[in-house]
MINUNU-906092 format. One line per 4 residues: number of its first residue (from 1); their letters; for each residue x, y, z of N, C-alpha, C, O. Coordinates in nm, 3 decimals, m for minus. Layout:
BEGIN
NUM) A) X:Y:Z:X:Y:Z:X:Y:Z:X:Y:Z  ...
END
This chain:
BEGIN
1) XXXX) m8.447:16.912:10.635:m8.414:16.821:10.527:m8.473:16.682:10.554:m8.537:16.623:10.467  m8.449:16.627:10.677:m8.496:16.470:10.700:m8.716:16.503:10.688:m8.796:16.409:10.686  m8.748:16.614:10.685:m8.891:16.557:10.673:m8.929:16.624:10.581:m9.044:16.666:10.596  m8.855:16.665:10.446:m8.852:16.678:10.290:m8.862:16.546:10.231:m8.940:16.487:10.157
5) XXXX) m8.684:16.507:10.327:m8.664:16.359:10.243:m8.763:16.241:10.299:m8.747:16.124:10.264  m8.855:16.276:10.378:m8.923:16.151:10.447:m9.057:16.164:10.351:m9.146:16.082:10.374  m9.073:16.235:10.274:m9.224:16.280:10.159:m9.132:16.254:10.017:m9.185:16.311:9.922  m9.055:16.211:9.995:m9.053:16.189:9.845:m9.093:16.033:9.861:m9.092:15.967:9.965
9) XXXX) m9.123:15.998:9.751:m9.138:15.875:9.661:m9.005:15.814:9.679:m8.901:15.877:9.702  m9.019:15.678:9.666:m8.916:15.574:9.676:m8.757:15.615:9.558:m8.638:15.592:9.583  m8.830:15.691:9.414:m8.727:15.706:9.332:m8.676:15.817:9.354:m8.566:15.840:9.303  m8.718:15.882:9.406:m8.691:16.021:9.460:m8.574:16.015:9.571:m8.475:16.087:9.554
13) XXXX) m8.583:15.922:9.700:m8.501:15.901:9.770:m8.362:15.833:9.688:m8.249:15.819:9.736  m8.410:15.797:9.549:m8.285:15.715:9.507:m8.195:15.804:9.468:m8.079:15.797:9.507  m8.237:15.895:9.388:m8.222:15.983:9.316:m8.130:16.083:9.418:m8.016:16.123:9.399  m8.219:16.108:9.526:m8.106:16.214:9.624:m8.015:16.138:9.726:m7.936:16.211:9.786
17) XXXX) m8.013:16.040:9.747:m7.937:15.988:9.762:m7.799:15.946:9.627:m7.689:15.909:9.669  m7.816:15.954:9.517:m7.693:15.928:9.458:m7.667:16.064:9.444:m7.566:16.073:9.373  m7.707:16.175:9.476:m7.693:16.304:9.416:m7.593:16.353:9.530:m7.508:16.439:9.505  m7.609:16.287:9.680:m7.591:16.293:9.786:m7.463:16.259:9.783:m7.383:16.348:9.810
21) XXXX) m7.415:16.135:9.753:m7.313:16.086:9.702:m7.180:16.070:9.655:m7.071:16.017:9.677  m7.273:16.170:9.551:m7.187:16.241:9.406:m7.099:16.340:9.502:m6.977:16.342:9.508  m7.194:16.428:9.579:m7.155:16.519:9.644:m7.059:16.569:9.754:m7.002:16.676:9.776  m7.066:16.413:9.832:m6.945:16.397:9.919:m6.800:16.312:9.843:m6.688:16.312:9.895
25) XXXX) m6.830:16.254:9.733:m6.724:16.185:9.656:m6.636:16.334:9.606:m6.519:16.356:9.639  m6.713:16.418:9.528:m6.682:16.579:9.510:m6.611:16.652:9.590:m6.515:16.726:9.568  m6.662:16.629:9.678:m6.576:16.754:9.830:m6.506:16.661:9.900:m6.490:16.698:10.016  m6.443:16.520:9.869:m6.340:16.424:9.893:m6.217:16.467:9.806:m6.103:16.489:9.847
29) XXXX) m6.258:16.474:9.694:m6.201:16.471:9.556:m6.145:16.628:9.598:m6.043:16.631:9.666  m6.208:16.755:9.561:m6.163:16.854:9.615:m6.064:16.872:9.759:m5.964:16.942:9.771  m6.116:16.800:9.843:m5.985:16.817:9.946:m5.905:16.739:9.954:m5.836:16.734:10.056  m5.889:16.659:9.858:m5.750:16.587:9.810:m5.646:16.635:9.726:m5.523:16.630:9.738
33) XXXX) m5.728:16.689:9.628:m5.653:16.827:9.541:m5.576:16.943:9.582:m5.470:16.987:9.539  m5.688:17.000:9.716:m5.599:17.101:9.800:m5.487:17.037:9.840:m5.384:17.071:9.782  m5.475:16.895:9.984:m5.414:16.875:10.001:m5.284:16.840:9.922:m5.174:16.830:9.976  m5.306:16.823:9.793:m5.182:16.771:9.732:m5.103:16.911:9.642:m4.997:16.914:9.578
37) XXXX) m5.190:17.001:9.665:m5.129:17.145:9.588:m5.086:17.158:9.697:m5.008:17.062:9.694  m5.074:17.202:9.800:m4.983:17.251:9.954:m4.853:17.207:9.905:m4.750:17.269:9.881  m4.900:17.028:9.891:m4.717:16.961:9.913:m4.632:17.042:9.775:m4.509:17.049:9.774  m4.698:17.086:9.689:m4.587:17.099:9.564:m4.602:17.289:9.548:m4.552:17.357:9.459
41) XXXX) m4.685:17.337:9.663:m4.602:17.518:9.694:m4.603:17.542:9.807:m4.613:17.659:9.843  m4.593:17.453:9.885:m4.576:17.477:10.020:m4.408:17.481:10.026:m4.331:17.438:9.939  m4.370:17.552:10.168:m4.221:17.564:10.181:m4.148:17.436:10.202:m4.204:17.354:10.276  m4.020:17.401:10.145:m3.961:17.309:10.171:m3.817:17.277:10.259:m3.722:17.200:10.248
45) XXXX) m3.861:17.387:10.355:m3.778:17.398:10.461:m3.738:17.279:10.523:m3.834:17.205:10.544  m3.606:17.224:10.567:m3.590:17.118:10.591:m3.533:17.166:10.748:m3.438:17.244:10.751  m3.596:17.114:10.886:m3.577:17.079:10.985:m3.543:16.992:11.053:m3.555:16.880:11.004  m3.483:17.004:11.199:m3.436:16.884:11.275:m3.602:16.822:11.338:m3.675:16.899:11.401
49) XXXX) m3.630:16.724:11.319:m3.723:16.704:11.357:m3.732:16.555:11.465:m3.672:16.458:11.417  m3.779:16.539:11.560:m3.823:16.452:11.647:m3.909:16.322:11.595:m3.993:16.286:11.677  m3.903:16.262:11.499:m3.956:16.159:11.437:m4.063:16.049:11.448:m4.131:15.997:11.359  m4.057:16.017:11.629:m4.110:15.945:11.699:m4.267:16.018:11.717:m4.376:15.968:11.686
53) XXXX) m4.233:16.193:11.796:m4.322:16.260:11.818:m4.416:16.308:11.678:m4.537:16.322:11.701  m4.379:16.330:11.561:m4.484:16.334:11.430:m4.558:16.183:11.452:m4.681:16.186:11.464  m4.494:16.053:11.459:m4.585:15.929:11.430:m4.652:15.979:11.553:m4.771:15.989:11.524  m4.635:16.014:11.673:m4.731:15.966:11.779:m4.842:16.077:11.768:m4.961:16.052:11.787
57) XXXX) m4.784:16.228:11.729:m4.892:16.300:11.663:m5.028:16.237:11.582:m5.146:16.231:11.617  m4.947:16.187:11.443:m5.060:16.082:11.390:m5.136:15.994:11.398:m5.242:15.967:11.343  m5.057:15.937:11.493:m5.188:15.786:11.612:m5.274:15.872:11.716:m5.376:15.825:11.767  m5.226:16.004:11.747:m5.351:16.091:11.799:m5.469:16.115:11.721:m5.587:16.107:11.756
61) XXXX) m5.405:16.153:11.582:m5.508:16.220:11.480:m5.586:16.101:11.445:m5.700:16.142:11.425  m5.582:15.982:11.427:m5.629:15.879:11.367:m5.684:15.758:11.512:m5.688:15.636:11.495  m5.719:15.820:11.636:m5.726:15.734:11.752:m5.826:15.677:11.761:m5.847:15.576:11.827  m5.913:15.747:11.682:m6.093:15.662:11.665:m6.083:15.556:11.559:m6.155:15.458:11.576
65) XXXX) m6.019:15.558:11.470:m6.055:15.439:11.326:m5.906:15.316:11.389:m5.909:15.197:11.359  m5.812:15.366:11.460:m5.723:15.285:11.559:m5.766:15.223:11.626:m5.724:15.108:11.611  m5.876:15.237:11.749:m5.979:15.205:11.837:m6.078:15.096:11.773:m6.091:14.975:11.794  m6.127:15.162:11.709:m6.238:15.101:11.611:m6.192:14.936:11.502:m6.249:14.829:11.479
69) XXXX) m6.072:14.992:11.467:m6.018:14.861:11.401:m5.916:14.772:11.524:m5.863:14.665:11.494  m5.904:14.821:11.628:m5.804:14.733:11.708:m5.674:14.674:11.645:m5.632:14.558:11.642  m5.621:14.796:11.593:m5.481:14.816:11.499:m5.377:14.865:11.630:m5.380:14.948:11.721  m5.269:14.742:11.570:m5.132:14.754:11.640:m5.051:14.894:11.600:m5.054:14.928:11.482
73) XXXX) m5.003:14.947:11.663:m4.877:15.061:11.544:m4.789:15.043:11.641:m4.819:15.063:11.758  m4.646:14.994:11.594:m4.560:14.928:11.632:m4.389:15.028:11.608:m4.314:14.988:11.518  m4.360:15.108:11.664:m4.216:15.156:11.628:m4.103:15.157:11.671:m4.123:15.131:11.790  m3.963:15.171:11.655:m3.880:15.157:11.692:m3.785:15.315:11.658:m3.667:15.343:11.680
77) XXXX) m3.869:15.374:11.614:m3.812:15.476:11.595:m3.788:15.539:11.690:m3.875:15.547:11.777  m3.644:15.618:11.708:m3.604:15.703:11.860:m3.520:15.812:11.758:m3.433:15.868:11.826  m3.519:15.847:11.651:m3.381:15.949:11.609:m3.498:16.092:11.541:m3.615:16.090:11.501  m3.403:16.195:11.555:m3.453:16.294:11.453:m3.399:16.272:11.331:m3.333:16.170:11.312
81) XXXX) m3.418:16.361:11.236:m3.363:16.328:11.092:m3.394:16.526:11.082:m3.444:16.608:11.160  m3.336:16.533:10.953:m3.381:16.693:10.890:m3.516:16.647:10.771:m3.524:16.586:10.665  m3.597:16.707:10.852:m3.732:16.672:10.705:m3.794:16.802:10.705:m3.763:16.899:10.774  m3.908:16.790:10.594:m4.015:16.905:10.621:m4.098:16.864:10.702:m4.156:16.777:10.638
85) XXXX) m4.161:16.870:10.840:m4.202:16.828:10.927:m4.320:16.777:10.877:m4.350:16.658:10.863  m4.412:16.912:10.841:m4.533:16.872:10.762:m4.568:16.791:10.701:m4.666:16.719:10.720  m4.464:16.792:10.585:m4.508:16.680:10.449:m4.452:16.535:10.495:m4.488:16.429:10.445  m4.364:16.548:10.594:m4.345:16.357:10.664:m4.433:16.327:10.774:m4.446:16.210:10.810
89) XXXX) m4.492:16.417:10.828:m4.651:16.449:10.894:m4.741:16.326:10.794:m4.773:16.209:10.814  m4.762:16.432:10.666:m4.886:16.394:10.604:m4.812:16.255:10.518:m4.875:16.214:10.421  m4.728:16.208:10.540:m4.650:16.072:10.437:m4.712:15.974:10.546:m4.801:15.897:10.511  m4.678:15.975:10.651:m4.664:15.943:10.757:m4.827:15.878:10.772:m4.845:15.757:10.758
93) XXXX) m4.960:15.987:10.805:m5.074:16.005:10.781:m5.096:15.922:10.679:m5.108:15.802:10.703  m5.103:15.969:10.554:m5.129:15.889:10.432:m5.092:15.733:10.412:m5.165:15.651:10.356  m4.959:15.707:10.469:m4.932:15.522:10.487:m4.993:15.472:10.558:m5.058:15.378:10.511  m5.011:15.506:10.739:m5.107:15.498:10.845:m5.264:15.456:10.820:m5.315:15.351:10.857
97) XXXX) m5.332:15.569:10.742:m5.476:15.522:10.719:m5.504:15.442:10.583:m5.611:15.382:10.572  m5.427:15.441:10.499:m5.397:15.325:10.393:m5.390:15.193:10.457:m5.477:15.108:10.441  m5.294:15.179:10.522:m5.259:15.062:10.634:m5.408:14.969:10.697:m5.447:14.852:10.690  m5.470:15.127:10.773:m5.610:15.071:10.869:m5.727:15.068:10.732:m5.824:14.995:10.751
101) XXXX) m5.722:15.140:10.600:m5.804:15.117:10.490:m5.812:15.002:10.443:m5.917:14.943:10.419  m5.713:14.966:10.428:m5.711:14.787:10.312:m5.628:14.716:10.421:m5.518:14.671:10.389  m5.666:14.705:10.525:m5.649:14.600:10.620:m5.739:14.481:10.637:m5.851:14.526:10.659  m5.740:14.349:10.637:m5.824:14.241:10.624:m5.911:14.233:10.706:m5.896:14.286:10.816
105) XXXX) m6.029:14.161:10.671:m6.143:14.226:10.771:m6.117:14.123:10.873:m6.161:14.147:10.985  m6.049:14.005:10.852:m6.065:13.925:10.993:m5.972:13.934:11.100:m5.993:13.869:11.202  m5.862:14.014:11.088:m5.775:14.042:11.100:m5.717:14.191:11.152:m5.728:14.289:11.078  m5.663:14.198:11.266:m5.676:14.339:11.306:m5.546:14.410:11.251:m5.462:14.327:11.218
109) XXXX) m5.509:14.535:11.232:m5.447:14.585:11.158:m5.302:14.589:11.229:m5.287:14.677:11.314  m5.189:14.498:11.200:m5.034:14.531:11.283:m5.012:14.635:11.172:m5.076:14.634:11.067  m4.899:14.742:11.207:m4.849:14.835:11.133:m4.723:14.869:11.249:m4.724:14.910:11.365  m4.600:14.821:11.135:m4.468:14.848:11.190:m4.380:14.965:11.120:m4.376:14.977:10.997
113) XXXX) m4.317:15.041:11.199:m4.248:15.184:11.118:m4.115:15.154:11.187:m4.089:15.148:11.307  m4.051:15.140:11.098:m3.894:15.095:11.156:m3.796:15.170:11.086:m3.805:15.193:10.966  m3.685:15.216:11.174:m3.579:15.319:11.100:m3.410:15.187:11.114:m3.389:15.078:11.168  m3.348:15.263:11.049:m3.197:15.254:11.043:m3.145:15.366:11.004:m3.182:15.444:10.917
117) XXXX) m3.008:15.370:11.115:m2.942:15.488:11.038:m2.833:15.486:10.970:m2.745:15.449:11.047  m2.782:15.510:10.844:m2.643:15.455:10.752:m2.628:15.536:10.680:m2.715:15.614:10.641  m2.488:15.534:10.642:m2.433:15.592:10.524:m2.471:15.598:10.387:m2.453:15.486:10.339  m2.501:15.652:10.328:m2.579:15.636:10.183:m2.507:15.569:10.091:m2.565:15.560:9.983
121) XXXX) m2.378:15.507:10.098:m2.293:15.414:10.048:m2.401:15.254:10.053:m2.432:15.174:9.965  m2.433:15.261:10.198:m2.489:15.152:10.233:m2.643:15.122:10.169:m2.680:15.010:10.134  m2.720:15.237:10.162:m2.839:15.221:10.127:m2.841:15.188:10.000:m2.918:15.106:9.950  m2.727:15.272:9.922:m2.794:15.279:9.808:m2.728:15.120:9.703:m2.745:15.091:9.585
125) XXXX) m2.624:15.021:9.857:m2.606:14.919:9.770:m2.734:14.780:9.819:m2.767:14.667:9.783  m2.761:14.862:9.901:m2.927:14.748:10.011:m3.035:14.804:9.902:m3.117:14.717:9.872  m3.054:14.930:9.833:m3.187:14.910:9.738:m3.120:14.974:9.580:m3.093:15.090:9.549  m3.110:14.857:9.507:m3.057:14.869:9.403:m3.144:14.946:9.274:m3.121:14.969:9.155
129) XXXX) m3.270:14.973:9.381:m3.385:15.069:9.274:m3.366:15.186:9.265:m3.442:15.248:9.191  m3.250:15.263:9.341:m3.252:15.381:9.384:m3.151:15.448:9.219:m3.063:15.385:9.162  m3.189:15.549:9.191:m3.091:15.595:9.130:m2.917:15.588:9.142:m2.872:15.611:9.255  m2.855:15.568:9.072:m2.739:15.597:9.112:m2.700:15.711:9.095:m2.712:15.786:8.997
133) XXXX) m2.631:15.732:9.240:m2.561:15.864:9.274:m2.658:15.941:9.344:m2.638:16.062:9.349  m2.759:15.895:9.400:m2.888:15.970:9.460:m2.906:15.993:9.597:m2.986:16.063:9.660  m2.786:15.899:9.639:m2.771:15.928:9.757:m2.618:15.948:9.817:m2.554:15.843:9.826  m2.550:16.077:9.863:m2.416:16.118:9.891:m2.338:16.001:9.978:m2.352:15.998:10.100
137) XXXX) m2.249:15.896:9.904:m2.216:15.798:9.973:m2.115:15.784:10.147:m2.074:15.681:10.200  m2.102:15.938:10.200:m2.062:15.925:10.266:m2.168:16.050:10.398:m2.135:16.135:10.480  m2.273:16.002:10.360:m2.383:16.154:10.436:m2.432:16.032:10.489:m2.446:15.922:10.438  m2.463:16.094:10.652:m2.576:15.997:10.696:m2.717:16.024:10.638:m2.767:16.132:10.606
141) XXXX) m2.767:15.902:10.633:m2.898:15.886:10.629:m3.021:15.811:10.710:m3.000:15.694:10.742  m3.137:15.867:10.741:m3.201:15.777:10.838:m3.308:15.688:10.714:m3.386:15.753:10.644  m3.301:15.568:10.702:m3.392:15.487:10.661:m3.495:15.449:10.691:m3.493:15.367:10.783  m3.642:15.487:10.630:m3.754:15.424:10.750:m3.834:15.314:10.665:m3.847:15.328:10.543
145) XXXX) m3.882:15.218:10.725:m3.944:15.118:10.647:m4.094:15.117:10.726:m4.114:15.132:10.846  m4.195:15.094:10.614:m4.354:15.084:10.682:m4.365:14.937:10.647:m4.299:14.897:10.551  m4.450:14.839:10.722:m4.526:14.736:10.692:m4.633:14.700:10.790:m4.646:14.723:10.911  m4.722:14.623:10.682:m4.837:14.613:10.777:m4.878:14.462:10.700:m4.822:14.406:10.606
149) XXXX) m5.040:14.409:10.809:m5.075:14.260:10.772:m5.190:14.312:10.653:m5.248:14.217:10.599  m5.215:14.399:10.623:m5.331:14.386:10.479:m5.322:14.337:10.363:m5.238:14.264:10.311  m5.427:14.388:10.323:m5.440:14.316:10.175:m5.366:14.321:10.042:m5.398:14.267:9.936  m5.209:14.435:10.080:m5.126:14.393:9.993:m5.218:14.439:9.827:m5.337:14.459:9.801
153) XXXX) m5.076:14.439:9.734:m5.117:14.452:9.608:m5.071:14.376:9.519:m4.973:14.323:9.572  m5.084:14.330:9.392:m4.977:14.260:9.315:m4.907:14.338:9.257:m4.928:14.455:9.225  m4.813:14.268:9.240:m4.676:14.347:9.224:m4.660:14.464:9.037:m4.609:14.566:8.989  m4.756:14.333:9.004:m4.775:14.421:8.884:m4.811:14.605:8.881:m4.777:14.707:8.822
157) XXXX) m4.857:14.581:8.935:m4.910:14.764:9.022:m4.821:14.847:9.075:m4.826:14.969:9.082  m4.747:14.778:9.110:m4.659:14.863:9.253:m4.647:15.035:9.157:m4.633:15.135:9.227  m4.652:15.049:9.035:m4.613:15.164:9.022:m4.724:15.298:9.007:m4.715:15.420:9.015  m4.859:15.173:8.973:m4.979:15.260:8.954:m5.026:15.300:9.092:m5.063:15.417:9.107
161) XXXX) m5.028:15.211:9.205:m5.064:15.294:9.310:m4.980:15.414:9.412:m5.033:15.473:9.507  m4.839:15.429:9.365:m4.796:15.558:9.424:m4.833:15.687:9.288:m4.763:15.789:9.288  m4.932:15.673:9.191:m5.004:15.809:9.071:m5.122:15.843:9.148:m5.218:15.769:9.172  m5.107:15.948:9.179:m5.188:16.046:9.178:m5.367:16.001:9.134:m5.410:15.979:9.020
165) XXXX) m5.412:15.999:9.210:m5.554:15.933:9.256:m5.614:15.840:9.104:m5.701:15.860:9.020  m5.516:15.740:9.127:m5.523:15.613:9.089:m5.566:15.490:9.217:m5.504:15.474:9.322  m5.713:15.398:9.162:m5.725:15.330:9.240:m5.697:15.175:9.184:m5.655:15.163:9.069  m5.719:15.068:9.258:m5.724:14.933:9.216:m5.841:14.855:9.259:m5.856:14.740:9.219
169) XXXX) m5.923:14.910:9.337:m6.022:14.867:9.378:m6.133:14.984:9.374:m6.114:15.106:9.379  m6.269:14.901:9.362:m6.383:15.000:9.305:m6.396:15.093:9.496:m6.369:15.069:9.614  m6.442:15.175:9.430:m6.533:15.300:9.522:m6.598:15.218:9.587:m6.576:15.248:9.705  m6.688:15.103:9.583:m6.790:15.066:9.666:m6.729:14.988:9.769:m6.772:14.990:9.884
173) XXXX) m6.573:14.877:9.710:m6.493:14.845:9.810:m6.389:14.892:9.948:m6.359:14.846:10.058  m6.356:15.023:9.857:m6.316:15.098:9.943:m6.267:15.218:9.950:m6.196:15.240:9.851  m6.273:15.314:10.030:m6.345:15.433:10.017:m6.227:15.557:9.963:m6.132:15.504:9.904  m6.222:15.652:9.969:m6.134:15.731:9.884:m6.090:15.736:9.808:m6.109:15.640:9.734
177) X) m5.995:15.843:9.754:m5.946:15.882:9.598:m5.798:15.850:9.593:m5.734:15.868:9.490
END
C-alpha cells in the first residue's frame, strides 16, 4: 500500500486519505454501537463487587494515554457495592478517557473518584434532581462522585452530552463519537 500511495498525484493522496478517514470514523462509529448494544442485552446481574479493583483495572487499561498526558487519578474509594461489574467497568472507562479527552492542553489531567456511603433518605435529600421515591429511604447506598480539571461544558448542555453520540465539539477538535 505505502508504494501505491507514494505514485498517486497530489489529489489522489487527498482523496485517499479522506476515504481513509471516512473509514476509521466508520469502524469507530461501528464499535461504539456494538459497545452500547451489549449494555442494553447484556445480563444485568448485580454483584458484590470490589470497587477500588475495577478503577485500578481501568488505569491499567488506559496506562499509555495516563503516561502520555501525565494525568493524576486520585481515589478514595475502599468499599464494594452490588453492581454489574462490567457495565461500572465500562462507566468507569467511559468518564476516565472523557476526563484525559477534553482535558486542557496546558494543564495535566487531575481526576478524582470519590465515594460515600448513606442511606437513600440522605441522598435523595443532598440531590434534589433525583426522582422522588427512587431511592429506598432506608437501603444503604454507596455514592460515587467523578471530577476532573478540564474543559468542562456549559451548563446549558448538561443534558445533550449524556445522548447517545451527541457531540459539542467538531471531529477535528476532538476525537470520537
Amino acid at each position: 500500500l505505502e508504494t501505491e500511495y507514494a505514485v498517486l498525484s497530489d489529489e489522489g493522496k487527498h482523496f485517499f486519505d479522506r476515504m481513509n478517514g471516512a473509514a476509521i470514523r466508520m469502524r469507530t462509529l461501528i464499535d461504539d454501537l456494538l459497545a452500547y448494544s451489549h449494555t442494553n442485552t447484556g445480563e444485568h446481574a448485580f454483584e458484590k463487587a470490589n470497587l477500588l479493583t475495577i478503577i485500578e483495572e481501568v488505569k491499567t487499561d488506559l496506562s499509555v494515554i495516563i503516561l502520555q498526558k501525565n494525568a493524576v487519578i486520585e481515589t478514595d474509594i475502599k468499599s464494594t457495592a452490588l453492581v454489574n461489574a462490567s457495565q461500572f467497568r465500562q462507566v468507569i472507562s467511559n468518564l476516565v478517557t472523557n476526563a484525559l479527552k477534553f482535558s486542557k492542553a496546558d494543564l495535566p489531567p487531575h481526576i478524582k473518584i470519590t465515594s460515600q456511603m448513606g442511606q437513600g433518605a440522605q441522598f435523595q435529600t443532598k440531590n434534589p434532581g433525583l426522582p422522588a421515591g427512587s431511592l429506598a429511604a432506608k437501603k444503604d447506598y454507596t455514592h460515587i462522585s467523578f471530577s476532573d480539571n478540564g474543559i468542562g461544558f456549559d451548563p446549558e448542555y448538561k443534558h445533550k452530552i449524556f445522548q447517545l453520540f451527541q457531540r459539542l465539539h467538531s471531529k477535528e477538535d476532538y476525537e470520537g463519537t
